[in-house]
CHARMM internal coordinates of N, CA and C (Angstrom, degrees):
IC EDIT
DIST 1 N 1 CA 1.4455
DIST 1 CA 1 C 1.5257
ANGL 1 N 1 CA 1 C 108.57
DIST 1 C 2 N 1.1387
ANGL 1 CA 1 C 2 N 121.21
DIHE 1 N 1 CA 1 C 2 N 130.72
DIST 2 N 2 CA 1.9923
ANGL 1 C 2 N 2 CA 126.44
DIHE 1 CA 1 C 2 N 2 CA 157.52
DIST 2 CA 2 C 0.8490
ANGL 2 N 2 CA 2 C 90.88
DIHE 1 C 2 N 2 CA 2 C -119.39
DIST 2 C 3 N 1.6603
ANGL 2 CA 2 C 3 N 75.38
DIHE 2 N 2 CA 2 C 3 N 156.32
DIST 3 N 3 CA 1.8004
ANGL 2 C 3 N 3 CA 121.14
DIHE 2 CA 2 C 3 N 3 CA -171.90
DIST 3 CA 3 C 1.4255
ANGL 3 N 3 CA 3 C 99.91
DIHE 2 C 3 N 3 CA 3 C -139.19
DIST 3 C 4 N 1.5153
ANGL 3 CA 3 C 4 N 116.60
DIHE 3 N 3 CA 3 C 4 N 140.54
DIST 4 N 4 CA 1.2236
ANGL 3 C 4 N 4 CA 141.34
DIHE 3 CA 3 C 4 N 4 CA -150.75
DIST 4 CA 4 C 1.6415
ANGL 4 N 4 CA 4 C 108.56
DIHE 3 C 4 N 4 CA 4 C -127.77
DIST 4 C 5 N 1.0083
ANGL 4 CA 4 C 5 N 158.41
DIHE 4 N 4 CA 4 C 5 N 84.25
DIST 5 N 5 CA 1.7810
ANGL 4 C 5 N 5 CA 136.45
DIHE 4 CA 4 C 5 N 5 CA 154.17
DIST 5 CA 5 C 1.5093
ANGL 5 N 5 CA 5 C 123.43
DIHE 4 C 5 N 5 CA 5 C -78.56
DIST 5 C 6 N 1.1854
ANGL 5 CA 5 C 6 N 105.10
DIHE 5 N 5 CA 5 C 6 N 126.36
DIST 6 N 6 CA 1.4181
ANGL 5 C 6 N 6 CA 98.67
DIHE 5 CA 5 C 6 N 6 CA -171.82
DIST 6 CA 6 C 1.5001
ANGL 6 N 6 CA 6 C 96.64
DIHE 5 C 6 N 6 CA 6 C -124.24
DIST 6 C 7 N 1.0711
ANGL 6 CA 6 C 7 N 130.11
DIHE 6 N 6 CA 6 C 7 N 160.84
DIST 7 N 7 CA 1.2250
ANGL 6 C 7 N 7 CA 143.40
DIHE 6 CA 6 C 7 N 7 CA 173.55
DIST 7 CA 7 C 1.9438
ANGL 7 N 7 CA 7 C 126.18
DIHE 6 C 7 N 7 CA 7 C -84.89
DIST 7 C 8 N 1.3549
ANGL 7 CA 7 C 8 N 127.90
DIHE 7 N 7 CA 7 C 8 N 122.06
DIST 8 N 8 CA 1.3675
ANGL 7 C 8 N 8 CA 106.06
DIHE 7 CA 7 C 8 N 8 CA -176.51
DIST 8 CA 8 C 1.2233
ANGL 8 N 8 CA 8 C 108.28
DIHE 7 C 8 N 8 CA 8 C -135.74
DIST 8 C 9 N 1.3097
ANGL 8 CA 8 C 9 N 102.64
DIHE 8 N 8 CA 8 C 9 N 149.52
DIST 9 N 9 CA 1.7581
ANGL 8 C 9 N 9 CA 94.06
DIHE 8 CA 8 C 9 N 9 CA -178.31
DIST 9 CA 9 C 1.9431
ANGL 9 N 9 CA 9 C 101.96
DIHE 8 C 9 N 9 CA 9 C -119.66
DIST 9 C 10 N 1.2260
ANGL 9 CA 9 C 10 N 88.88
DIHE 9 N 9 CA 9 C 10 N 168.20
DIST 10 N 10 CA 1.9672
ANGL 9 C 10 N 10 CA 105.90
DIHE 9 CA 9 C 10 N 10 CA -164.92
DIST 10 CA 10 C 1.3635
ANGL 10 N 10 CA 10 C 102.53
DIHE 9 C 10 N 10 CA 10 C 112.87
DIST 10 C 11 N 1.1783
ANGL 10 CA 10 C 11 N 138.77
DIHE 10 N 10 CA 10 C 11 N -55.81
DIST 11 N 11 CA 1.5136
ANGL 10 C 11 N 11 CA 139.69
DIHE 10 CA 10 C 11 N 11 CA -163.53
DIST 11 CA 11 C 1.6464
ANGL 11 N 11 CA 11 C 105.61
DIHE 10 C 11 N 11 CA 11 C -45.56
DIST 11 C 12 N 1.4390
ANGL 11 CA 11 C 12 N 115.77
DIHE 11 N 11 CA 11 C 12 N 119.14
DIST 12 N 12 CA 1.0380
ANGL 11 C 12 N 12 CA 107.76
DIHE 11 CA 11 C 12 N 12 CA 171.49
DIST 12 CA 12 C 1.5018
ANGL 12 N 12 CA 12 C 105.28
DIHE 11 C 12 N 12 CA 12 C -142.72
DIST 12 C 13 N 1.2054
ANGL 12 CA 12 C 13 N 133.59
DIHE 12 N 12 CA 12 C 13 N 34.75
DIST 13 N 13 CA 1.6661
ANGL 12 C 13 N 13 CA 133.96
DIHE 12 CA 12 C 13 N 13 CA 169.46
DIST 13 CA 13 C 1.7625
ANGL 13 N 13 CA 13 C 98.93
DIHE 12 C 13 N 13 CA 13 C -171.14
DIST 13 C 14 N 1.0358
ANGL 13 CA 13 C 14 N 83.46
DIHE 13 N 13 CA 13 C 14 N 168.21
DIST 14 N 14 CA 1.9923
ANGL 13 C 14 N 14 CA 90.35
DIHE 13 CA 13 C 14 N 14 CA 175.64
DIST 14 CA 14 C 1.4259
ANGL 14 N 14 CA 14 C 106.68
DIHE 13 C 14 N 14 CA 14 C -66.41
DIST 14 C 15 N 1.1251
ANGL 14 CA 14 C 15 N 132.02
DIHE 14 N 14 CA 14 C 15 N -36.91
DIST 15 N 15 CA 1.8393
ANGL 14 C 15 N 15 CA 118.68
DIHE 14 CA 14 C 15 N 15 CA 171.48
DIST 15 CA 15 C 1.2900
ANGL 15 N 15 CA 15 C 134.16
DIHE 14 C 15 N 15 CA 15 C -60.10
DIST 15 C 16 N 1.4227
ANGL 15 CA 15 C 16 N 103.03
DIHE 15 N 15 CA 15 C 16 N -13.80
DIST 16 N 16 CA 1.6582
ANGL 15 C 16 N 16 CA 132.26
DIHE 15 CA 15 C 16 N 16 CA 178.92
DIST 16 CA 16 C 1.8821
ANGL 16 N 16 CA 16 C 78.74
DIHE 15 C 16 N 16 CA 16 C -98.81
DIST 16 C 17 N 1.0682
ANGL 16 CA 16 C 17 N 139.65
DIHE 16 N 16 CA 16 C 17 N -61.34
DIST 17 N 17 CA 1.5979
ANGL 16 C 17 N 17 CA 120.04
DIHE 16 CA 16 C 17 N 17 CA 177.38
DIST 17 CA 17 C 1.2915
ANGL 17 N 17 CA 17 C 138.05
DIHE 16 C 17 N 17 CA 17 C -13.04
DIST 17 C 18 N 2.0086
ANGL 17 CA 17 C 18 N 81.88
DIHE 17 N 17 CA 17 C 18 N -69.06
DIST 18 N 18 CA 1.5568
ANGL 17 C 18 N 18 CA 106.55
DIHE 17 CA 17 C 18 N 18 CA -176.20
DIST 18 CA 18 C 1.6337
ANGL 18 N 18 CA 18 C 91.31
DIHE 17 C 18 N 18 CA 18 C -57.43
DIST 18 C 19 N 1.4323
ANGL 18 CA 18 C 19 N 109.86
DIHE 18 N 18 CA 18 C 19 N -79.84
DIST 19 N 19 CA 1.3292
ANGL 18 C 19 N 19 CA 124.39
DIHE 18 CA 18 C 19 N 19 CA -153.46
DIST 19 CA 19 C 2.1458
ANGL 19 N 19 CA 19 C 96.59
DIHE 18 C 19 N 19 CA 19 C -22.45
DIST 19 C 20 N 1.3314
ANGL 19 CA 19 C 20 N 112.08
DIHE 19 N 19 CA 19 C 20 N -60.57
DIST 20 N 20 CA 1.5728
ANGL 19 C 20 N 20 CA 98.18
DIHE 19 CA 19 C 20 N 20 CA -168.51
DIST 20 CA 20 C 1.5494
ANGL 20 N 20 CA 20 C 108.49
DIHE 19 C 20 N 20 CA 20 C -56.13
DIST 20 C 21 N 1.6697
ANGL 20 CA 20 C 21 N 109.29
DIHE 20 N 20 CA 20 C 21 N -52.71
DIST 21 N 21 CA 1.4170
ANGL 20 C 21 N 21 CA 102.57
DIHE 20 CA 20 C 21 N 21 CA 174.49
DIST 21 CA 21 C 1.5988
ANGL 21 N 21 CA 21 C 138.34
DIHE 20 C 21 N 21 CA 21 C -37.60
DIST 21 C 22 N 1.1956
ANGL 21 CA 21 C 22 N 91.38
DIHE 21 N 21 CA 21 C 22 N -13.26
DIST 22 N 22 CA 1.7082
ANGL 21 C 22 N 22 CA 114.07
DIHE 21 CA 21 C 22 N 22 CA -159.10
DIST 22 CA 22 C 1.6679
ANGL 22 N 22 CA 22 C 105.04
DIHE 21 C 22 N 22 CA 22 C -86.90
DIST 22 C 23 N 1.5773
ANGL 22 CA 22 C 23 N 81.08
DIHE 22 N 22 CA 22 C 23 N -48.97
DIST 23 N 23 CA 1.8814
ANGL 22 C 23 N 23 CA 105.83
DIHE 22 CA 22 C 23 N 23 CA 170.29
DIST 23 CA 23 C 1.5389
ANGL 23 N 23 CA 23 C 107.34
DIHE 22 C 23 N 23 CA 23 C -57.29
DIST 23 C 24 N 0.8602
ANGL 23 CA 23 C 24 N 94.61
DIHE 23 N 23 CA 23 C 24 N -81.68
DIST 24 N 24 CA 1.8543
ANGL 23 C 24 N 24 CA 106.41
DIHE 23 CA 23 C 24 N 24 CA -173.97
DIST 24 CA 24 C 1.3005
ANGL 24 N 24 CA 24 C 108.09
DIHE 23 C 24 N 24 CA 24 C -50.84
DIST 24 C 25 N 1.4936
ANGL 24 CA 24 C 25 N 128.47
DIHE 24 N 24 CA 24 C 25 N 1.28
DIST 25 N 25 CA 1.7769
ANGL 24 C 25 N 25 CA 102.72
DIHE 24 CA 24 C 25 N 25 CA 179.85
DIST 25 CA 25 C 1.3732
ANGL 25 N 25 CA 25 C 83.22
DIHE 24 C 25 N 25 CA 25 C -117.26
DIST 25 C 26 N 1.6501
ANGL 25 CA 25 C 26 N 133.57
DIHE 25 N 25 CA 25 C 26 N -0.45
DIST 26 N 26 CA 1.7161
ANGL 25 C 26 N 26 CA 110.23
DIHE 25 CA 25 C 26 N 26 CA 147.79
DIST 26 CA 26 C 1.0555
ANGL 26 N 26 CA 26 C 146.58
DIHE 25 C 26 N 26 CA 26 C -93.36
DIST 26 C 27 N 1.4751
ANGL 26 CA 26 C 27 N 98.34
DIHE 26 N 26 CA 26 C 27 N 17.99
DIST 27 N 27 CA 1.2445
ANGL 26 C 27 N 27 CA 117.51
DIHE 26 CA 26 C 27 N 27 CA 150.41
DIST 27 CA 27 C 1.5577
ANGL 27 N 27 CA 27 C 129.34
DIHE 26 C 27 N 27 CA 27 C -63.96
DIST 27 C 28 N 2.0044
ANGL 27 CA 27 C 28 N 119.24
DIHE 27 N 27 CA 27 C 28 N 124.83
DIST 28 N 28 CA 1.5519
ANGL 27 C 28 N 28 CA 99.43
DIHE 27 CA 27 C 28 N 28 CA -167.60
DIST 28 CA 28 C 1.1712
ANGL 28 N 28 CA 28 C 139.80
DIHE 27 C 28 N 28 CA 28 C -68.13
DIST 28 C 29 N 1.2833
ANGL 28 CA 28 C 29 N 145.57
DIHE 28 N 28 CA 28 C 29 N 129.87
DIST 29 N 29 CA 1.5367
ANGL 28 C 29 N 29 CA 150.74
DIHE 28 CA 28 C 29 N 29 CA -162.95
DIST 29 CA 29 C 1.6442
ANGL 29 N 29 CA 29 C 112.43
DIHE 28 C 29 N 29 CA 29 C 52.36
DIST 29 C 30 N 1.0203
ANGL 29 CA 29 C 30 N 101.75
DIHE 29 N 29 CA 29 C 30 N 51.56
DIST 30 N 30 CA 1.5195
ANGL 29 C 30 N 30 CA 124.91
DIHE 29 CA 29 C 30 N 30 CA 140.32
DIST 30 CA 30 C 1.2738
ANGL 30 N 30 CA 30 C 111.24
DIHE 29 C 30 N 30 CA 30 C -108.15
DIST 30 C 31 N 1.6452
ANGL 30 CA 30 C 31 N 122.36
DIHE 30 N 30 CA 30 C 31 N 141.32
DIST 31 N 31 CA 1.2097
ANGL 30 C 31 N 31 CA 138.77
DIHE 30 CA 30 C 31 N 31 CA -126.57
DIST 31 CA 31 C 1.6898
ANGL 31 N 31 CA 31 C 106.00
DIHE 30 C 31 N 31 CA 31 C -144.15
DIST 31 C 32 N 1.6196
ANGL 31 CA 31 C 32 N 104.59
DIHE 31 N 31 CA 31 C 32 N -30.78
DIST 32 N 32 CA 1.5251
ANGL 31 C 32 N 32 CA 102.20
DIHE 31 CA 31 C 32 N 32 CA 162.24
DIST 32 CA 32 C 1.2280
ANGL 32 N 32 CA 32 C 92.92
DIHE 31 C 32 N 32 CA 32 C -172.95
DIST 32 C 33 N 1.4290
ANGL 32 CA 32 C 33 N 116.94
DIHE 32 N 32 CA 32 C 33 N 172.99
DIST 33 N 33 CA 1.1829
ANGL 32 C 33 N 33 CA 131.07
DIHE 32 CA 32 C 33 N 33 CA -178.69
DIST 33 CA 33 C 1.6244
ANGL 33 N 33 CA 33 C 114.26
DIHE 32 C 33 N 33 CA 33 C -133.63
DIST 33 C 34 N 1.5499
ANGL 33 CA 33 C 34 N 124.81
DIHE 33 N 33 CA 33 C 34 N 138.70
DIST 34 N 34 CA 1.4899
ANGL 33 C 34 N 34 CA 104.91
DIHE 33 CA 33 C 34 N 34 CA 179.37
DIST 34 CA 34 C 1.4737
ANGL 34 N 34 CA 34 C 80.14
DIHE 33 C 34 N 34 CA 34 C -132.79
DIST 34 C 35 N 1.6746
ANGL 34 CA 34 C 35 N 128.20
DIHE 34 N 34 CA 34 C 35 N 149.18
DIST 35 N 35 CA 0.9804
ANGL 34 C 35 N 35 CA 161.61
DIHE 34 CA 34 C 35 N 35 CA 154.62
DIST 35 CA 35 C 1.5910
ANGL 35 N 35 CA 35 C 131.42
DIHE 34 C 35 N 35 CA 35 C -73.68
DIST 35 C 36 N 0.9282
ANGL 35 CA 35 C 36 N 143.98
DIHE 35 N 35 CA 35 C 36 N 80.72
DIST 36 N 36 CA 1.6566
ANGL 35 C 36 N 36 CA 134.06
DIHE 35 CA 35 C 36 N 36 CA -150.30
DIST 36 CA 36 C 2.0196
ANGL 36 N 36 CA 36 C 96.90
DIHE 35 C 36 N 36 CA 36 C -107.65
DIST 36 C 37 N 1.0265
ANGL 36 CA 36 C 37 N 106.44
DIHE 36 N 36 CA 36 C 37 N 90.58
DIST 37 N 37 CA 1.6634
ANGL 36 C 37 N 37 CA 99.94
DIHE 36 CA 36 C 37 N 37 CA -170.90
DIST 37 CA 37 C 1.3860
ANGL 37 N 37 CA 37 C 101.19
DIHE 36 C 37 N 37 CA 37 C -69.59
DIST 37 C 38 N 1.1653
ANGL 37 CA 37 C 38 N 141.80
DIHE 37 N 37 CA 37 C 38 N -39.50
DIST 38 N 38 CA 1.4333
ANGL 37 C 38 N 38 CA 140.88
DIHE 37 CA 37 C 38 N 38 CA -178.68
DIST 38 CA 38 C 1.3295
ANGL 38 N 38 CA 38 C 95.19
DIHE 37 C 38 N 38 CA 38 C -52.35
DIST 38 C 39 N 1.1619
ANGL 38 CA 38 C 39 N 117.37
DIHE 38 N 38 CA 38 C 39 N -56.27
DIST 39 N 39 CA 1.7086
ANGL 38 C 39 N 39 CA 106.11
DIHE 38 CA 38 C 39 N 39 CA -155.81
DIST 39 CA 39 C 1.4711
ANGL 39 N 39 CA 39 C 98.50
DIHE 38 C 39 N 39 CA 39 C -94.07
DIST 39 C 40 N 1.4386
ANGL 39 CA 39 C 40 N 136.24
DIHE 39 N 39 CA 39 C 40 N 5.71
DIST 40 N 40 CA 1.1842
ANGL 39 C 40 N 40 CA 133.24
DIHE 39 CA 39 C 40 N 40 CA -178.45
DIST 40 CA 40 C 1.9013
ANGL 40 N 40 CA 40 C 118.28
DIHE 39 C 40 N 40 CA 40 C 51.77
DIST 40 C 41 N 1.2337
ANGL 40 CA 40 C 41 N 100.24
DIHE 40 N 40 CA 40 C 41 N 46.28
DIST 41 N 41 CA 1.4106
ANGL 40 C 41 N 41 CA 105.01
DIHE 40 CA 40 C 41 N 41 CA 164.01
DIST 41 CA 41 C 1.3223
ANGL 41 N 41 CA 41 C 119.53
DIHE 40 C 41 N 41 CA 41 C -163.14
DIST 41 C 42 N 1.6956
ANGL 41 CA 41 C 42 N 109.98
DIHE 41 N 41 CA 41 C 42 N 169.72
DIST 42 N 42 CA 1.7014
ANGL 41 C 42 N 42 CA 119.13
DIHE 41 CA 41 C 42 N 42 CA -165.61
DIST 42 CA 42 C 1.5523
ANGL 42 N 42 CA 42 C 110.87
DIHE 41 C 42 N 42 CA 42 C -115.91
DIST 42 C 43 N 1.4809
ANGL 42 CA 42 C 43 N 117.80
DIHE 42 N 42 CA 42 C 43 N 117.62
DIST 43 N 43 CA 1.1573
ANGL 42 C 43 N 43 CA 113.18
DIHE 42 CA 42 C 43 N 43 CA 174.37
DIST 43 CA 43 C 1.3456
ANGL 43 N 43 CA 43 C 111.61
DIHE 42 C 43 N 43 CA 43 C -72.38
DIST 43 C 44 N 0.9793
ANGL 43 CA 43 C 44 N 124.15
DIHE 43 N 43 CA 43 C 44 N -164.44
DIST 44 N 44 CA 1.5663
ANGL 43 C 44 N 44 CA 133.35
DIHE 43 CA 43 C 44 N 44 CA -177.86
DIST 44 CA 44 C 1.5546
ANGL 44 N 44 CA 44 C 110.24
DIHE 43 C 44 N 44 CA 44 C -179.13
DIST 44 C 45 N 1.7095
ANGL 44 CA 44 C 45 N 103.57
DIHE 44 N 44 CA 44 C 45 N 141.87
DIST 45 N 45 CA 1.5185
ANGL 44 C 45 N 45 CA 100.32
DIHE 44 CA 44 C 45 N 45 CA 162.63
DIST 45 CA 45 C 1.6051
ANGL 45 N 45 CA 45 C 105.08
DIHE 44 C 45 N 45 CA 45 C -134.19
DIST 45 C 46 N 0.9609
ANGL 45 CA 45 C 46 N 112.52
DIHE 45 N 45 CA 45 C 46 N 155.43
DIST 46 N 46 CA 1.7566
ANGL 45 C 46 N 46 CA 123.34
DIHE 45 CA 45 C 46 N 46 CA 178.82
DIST 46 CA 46 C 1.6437
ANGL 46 N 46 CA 46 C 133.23
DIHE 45 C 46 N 46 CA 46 C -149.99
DIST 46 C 47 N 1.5290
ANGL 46 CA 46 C 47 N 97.54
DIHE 46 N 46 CA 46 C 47 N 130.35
DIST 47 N 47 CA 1.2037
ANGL 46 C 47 N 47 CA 77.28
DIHE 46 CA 46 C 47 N 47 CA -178.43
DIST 47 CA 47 C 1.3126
ANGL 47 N 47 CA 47 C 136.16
DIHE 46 C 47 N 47 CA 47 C -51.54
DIST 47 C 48 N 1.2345
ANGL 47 CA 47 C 48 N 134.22
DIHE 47 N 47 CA 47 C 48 N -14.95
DIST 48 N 48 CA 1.0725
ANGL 47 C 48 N 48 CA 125.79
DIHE 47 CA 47 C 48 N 48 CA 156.71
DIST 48 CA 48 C 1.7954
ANGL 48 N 48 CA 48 C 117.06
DIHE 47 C 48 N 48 CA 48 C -140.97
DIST 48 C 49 N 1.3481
ANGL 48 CA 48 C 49 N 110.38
DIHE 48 N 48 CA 48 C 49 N -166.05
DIST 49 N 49 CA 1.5701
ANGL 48 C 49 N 49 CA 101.93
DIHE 48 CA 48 C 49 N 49 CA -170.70
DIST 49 CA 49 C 1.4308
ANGL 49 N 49 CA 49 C 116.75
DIHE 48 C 49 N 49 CA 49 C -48.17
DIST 49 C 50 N 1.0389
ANGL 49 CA 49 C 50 N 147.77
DIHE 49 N 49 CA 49 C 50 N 163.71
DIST 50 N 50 CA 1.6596
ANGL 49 C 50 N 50 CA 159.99
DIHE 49 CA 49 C 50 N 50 CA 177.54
DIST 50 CA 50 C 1.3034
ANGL 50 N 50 CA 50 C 87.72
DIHE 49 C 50 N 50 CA 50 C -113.43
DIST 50 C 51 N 1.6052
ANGL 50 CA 50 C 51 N 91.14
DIHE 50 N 50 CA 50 C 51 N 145.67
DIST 51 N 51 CA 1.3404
ANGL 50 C 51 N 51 CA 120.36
DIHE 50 CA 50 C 51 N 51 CA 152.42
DIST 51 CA 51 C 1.6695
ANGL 51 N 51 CA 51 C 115.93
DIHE 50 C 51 N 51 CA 51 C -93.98
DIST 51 C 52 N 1.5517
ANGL 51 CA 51 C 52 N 119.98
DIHE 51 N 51 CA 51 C 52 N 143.05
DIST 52 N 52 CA 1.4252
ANGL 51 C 52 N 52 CA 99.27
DIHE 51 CA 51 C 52 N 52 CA -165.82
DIST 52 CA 52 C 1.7642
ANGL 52 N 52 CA 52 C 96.19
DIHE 51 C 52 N 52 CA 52 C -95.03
DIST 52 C 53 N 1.7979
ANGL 52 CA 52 C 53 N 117.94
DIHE 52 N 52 CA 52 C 53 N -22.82
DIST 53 N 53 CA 1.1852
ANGL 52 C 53 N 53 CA 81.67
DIHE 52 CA 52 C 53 N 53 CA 167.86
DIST 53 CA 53 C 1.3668
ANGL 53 N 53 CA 53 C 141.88
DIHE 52 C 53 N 53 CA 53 C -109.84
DIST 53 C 54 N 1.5468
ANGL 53 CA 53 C 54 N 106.40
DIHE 53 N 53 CA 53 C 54 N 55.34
DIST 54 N 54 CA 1.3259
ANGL 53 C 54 N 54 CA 122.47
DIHE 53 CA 53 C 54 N 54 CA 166.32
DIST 54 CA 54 C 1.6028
ANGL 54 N 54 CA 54 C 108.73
DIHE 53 C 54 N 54 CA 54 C -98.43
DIST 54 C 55 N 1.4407
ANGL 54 CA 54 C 55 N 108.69
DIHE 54 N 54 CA 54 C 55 N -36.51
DIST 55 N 55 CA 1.5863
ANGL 54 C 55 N 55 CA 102.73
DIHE 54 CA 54 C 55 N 55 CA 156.25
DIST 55 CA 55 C 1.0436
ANGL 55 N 55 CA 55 C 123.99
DIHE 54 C 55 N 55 CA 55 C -60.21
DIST 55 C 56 N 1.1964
ANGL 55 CA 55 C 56 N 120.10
DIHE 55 N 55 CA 55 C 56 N -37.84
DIST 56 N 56 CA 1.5610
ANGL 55 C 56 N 56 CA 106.09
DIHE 55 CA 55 C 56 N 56 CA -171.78
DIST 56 CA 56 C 1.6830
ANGL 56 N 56 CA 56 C 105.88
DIHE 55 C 56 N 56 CA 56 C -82.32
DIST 56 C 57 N 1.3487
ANGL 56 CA 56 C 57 N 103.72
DIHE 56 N 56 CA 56 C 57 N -21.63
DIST 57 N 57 CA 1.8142
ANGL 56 C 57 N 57 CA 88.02
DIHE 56 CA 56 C 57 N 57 CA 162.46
DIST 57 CA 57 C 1.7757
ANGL 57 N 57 CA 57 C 128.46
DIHE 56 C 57 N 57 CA 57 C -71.39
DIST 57 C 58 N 0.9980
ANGL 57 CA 57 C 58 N 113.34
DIHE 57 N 57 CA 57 C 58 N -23.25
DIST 58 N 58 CA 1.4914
ANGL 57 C 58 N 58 CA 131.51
DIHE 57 CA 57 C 58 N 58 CA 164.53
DIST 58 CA 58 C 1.3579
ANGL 58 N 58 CA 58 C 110.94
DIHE 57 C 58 N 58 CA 58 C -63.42
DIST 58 C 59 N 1.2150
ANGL 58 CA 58 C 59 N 126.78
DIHE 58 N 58 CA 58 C 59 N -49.16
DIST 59 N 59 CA 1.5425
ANGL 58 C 59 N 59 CA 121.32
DIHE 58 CA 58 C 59 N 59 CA -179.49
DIST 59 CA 59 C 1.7487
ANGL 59 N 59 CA 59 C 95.72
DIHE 58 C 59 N 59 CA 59 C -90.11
DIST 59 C 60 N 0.8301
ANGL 59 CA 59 C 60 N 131.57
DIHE 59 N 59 CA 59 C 60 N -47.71
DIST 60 N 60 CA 1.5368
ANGL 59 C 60 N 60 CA 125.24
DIHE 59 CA 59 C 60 N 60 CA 174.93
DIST 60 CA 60 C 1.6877
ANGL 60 N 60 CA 60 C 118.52
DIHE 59 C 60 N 60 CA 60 C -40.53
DIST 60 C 61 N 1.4269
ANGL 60 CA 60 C 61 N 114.53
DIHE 60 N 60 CA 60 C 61 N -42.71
DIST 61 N 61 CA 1.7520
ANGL 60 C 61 N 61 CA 128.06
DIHE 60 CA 60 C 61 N 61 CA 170.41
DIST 61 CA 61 C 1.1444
ANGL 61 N 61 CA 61 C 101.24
DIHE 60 C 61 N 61 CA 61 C -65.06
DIST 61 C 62 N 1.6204
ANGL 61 CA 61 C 62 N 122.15
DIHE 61 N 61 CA 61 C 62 N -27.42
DIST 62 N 62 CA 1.8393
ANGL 61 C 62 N 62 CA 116.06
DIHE 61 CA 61 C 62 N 62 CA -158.31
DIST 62 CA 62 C 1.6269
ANGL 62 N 62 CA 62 C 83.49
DIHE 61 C 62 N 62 CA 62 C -87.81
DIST 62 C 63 N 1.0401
ANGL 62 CA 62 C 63 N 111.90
DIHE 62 N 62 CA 62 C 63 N -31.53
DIST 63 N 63 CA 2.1312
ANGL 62 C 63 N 63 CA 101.58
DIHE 62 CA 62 C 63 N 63 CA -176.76
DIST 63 CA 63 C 1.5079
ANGL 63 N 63 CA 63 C 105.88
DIHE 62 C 63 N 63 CA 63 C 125.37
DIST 63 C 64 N 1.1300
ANGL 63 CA 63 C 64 N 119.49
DIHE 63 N 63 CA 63 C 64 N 9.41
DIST 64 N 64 CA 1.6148
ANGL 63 C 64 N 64 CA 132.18
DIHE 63 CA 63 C 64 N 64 CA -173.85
DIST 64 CA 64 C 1.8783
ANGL 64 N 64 CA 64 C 108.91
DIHE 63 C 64 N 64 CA 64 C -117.29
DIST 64 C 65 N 2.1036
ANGL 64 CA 64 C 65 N 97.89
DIHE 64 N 64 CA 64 C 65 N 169.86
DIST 65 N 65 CA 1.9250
ANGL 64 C 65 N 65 CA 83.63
DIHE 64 CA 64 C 65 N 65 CA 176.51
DIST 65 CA 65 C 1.4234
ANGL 65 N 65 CA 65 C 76.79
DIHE 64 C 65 N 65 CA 65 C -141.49
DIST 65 C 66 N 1.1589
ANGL 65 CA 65 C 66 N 85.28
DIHE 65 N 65 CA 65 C 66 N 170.49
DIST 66 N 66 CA 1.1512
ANGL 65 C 66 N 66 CA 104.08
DIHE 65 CA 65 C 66 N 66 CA 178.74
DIST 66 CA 66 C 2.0294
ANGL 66 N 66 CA 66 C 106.73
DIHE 65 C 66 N 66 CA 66 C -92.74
DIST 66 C 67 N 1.2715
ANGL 66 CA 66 C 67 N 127.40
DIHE 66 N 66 CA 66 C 67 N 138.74
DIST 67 N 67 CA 1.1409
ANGL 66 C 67 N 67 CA 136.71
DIHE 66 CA 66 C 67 N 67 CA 136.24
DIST 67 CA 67 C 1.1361
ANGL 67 N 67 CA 67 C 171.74
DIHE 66 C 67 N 67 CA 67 C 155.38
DIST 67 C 68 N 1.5938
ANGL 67 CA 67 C 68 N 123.08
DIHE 67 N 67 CA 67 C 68 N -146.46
DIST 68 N 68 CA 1.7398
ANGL 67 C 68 N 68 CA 147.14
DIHE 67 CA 67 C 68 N 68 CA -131.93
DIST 68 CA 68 C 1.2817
ANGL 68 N 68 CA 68 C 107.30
DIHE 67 C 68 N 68 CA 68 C -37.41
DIST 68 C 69 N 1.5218
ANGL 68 CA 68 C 69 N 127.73
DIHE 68 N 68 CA 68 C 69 N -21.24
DIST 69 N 69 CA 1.2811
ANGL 68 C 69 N 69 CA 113.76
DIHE 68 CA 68 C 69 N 69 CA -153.30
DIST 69 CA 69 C 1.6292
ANGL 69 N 69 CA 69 C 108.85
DIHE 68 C 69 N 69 CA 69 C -114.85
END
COOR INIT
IC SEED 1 N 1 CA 1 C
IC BUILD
């Protein structure tokens, strides 16, 4: 299994949460998603390695970016 955290910025209430979480767990063989709004980022686990820019197209459609720092 990998696990991924990436950082996102825009999120500013739990509906902006869901909405990325929502994104990122339709992404294929990803397995769950956790949301950390304080710290402004999304863990991830998968069955296997992730690509990051298939995440970042998933959170990019949801209205969010991902980032660098």
């Amino acid at each position: 299994m990998a696990e991924l955290t990436i950082k996102i910025s825009g999120m500013t209430c739990s509906g902006c949460a869901r909405t990325v979480e929502k994104a990122v767990m339709g992404i294929p063989g990803v397995t769950s998603a956790r949301v950390d709004l304080s710290r402004q980022e999304v863990t991830l686990e998968a069955q296997e390695t992730l690509q990051l820019s298939t995440v970042q197209k998933a959170v990019e459609q949801a209205g969010f970016d991902i980032r660098a720092d």
